[in-house]
N, C-alpha and C positions, 0 to 999 in steps of 0.2 A: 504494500500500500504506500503510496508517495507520502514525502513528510512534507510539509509547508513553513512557512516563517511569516507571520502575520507582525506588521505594526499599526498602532492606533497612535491616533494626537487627540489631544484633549483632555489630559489626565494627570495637568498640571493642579500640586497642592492636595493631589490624593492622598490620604495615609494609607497606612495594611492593611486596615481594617477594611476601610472601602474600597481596596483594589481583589483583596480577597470574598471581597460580595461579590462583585462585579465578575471575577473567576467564575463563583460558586453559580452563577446565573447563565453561564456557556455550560459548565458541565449539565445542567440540570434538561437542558437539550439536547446534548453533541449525540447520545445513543442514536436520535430522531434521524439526525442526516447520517449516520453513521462515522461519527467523527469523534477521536480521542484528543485531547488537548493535554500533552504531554509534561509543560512545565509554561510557566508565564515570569515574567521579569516586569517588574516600574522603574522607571527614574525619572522621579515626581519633582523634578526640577526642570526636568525639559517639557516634561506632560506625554513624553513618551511610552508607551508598551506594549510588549513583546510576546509571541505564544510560540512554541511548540507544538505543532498539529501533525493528525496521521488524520489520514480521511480518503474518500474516494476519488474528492476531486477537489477543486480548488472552489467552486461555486457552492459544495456544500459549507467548506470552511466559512464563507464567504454569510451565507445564512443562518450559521450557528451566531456569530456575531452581532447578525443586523438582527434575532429574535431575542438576542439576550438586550439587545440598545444601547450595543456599544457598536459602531459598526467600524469593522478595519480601512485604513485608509492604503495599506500597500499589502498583496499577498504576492510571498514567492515560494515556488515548486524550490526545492533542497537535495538536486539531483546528484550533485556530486559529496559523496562525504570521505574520511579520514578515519581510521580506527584509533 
């Protein structure tokens, strides 16, 4: 299954606590499009952040975000990796 790398803007002055809701609110749909969301990253200075996704495609990535309401503003396919 291809992995993806999402980022969002908008997420400047988030704390944990609300970037960990905001998580908890993709996973409670990802099973839907069939999408795992592997690890997520903030740096709530920029208002940046990041996901780790396994999914089928890039368009369900793409709706697991825009149902949770946060919607990503860059998705990239993670074709090549490194052991």
């Amino acid at each position: 299954m291809p992995t993806y790398m999402d980022i969002h803007d908008g997420f400047v002055g988030v704390n944990q606590e609300q970037f960990e809701e905001a998580h908890r609110r993709d996973l409670a749909v990802q099973d839907e499009e069939g999408v795992s969301y592997d690890h997520a990253w903030l740096d709530p200075d920029s208002g940046r952040a990041f996901c780790l996704v396994t999914g089928p495609t890039k368009e369900a990535v793409i709706r697991v975000h825009e149902r949770a309401g946060h919607p990503a503003s860059e998705v990239y396919e993670l074709s090549i990796q490194t052991s």
